[in-house]
N, C-alpha and C positions, 0 to 999 in steps of 0.2 A: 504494500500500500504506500502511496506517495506520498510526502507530507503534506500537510496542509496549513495553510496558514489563517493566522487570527484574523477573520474579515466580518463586518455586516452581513452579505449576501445570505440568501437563502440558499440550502443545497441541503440534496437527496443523495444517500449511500445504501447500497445494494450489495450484499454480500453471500455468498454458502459454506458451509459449513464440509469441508474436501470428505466426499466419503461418506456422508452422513445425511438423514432425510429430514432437513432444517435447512430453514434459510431466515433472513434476517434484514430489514430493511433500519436504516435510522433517516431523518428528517429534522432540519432546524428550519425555521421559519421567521425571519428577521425581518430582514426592509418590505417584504410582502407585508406580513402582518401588522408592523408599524405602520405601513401603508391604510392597512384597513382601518386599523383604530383611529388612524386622523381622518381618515373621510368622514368617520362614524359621529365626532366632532361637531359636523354640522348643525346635528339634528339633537347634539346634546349626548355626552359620554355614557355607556353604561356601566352599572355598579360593578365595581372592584372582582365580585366573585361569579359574574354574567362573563366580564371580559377572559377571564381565565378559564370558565367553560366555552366560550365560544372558541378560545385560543386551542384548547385540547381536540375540541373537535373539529378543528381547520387541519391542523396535524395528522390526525388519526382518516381524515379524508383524503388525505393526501398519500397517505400511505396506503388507502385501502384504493384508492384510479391504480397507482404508482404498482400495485401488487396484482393486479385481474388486468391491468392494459385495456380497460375500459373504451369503445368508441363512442362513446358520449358520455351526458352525465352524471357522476356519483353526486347522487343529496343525499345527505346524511338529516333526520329530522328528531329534535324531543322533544315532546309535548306532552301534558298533564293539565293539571287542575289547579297549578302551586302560580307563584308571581308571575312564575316564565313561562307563559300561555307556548311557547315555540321558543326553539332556538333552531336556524339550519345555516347548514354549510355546502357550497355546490362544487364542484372540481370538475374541469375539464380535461380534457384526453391531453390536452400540453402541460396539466400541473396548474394552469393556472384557476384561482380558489378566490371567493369570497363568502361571507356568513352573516346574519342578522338576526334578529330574536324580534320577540313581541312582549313586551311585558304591560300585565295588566292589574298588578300590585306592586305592595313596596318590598321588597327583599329588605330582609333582617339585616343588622347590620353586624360587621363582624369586624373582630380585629386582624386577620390574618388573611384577609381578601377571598377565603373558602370559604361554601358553605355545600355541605350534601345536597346530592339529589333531592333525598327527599324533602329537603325544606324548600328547592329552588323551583322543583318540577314536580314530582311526587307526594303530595301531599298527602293525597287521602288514598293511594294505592292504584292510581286509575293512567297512571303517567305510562307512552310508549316511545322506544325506537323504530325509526324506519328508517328503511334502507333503501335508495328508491335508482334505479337503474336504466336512464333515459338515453335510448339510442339517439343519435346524432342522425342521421336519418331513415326517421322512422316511416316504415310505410305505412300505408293507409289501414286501418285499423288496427294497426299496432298498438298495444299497448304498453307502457313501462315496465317492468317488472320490478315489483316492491316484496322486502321481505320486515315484517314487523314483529320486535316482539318488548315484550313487558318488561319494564324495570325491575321486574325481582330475578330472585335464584329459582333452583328449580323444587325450593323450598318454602316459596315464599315470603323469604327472607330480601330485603331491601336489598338493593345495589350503590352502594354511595355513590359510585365514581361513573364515571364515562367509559373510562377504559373495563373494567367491570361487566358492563354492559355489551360493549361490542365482543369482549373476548367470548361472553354469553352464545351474542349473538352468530358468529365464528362456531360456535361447538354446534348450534341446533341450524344452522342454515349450510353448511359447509362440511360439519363433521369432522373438524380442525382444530386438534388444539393448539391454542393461540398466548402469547402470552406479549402486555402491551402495555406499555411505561410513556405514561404521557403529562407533561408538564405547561406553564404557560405564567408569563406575566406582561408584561407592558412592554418589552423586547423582545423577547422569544416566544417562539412555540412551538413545542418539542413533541417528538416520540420517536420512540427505541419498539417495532417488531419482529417478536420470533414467533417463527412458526413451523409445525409440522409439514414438511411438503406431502401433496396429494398422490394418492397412486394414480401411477401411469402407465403407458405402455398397454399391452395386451389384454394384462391382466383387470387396465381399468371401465370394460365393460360393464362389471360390477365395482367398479370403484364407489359409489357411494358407500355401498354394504360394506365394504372395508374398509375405507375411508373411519365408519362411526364404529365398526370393530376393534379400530386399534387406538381409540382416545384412550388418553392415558396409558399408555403402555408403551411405548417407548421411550426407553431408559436415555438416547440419546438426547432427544428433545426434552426433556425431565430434567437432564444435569442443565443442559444450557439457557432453559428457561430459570432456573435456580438463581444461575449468574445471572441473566438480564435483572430477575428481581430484588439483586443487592442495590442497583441502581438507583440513589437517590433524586425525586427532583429537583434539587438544586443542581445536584452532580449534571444535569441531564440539562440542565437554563445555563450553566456558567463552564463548562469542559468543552472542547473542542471536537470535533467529531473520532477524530483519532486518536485524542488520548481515553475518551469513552471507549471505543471499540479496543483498542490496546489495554485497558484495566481488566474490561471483563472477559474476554477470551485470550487469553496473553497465551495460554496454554494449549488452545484447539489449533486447530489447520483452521486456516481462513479462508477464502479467496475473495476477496474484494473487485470488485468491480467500477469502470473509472466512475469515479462520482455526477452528479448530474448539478453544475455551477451556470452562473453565467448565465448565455440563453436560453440553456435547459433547466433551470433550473425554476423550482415552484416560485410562484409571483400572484400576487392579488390583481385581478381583473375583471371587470363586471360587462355583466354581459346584455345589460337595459341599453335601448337606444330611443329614439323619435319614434321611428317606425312600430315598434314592439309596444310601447304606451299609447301609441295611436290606436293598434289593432285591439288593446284591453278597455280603451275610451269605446271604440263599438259595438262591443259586445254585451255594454251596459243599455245603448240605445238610444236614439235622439233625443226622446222626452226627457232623461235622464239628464245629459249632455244639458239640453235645451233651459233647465231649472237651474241648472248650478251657473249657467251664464247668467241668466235674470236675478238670482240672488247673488253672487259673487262681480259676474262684468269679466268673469276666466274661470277657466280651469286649472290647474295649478300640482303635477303629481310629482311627489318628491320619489328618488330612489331611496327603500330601506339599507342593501347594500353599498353603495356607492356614494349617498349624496345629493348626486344628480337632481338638478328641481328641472322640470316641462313645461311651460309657458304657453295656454292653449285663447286668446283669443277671439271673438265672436267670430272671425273673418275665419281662422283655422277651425275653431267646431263646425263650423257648416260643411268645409270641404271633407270633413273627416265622414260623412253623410252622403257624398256625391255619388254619383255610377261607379265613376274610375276607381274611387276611392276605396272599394266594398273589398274587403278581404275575411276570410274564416278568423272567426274571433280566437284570443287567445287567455288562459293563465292569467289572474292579476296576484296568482302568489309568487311567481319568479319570471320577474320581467328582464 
């Protein structure tokens, strides 16, 4: 593995384990997500232990495009019945990610900028994950393909964490065990995955059925999952990518893979434009349109991810109306 040097930039490491059926990804997320946070700025910061869940789950959606090679996009969504009505995160096939919440109460306040699930989302037991898988060009009745499941164990026991929950979700969706160290503050946002690699090959006809045969049972991914979980989040916000991966397998065969910096490298970018707020403006419908200009004199739609404000005019709502104009309505939840 080549050195690396102390930089801002965001970058992806991809590595296996020589020999062994593990593999292992890490991710820091720097001027991307400092990116995010200041766009998010506009519209008014969110609370200390909002931005550290949304930071973990930019991470861990980065990791999970970055690990399936996804041709469109991974959303990643939680949602419950607690402050934080939603929080999501979208990843495109280049890496590039953004994330926004909805919050409809006051989150507690805390000294340490964390608060569990259950107080943030989960409140009264009814909070889920989604998983949500949007071809990039999807045909015509295509559908997404989403996989959901519940913030508990398979005991009914809470899941505090994020990572918690997708490693969950990884065992009943996949049949993989996963193991996934994810951190975040107001600079970085981190995660370290290992994971069992899938049967292949010939034999993977019935790969699912073996796939969820052999959870927990391999002794290799067991010891190396052990070492990823010595891994502190601080360790994981303030270490470098290399002396991270140098601490905790100092001992295994590695094979690292070149890193993904630079213009490959993950980056905030949102994917709202004119066009795309225009087509969610029609889908609402003239009379709609038509009342918000006679009580307002505009339209006015701000982006939650990004910022972005739309400046819609008597003269542009009418043409948004016209022949030319008609287009299939779209989503006004990810513009």
């Amino acid at each position: 593995m080549r050195p690396l040097n102390e930089n801002p930039m965001s970058e992806l490491h991809k590595f296996l384990f020589e020999g062994l059926p593990v593999r292992g990804m890490l991710v820091r997320l720097t001027d991307g997500w400092q990116e995010a946070l200041r766009r998010r700025e506009v519209a008014g910061p969110f609370d200390a232990p909002l931005r550290r869940l949304l930071g973990e789950m930019s991470a861990a959606s980065v990791l999970m495009q970055a690990n399936i090679k996804f041709n469109g996009a991974v959303v990643m969504q939680i949602f419950g019945d607690g402050p934080v009505k939603l929080a999501v995160t979208e990843v495109q096939p280049d890496l590039s990610f953004r994330s926004t919440a909805k919050v409809v109460g006051e989150i507690p306040a805390t000294d340490n900028g964390h608060l569990p699930l259950e107080v943030m989302v989960n409140v009264n037991g009814h909070g889920r994950c989604a998983i949500t898988l949007d071809p990039k060009d999807r045909q015509e009745g295509q559908q997404p393909y989403q996989g959901v499941v519940s913030l508990h164990g398979d005991h009914r026991e809470p899941l505090h964490e994020i990572s918690q929950v997708l490693e969950h979700y990884m065992l009943q969706s996949e049949q993989l065990d996963t193991k996934l160290i994810l951190a975040a503050n107001d600079e970085v946002a981190a995660g370290l995955l290992i994971q069992r690699m899938p049967v292949e090959g010939d034999a993977n006809l019935a790969g699912g059925a073996r796939n969820e045969d052999e959870i927990g049972l391999s002794e290799h991914y067991n010891r190396i999952a052990h070492l990823a979980s010595t891994l502190t989040q601080e360790e994981l916000l303030t270490l470098d990518a290399a002396t991270i991966l140098r601490r905790l397998f100092w001992e295994e065969e590695v094979r690292y893979f070149e890193p993904q910096e630079g213009d490959l490298a993950p980056r905030f970018a949102c994917t709202c434009s004119r066009e795309r707020v225009s087509s969610m403006l029609r889908s609402l419908g003239q009379p709609e349109i038509d009342s918000i200009i006679a009580e307002q004199g505009q339209v006015e739609i701000g982006c939650d991810f990004c910022g972005q404000h739309y400046l819609f005019d008597p003269v542009d709502a009418a043409e948004l109306f016209t022949d030319g104009a008609d287009t299939p309505p779209s989503s006004s939840l990810l513009q």
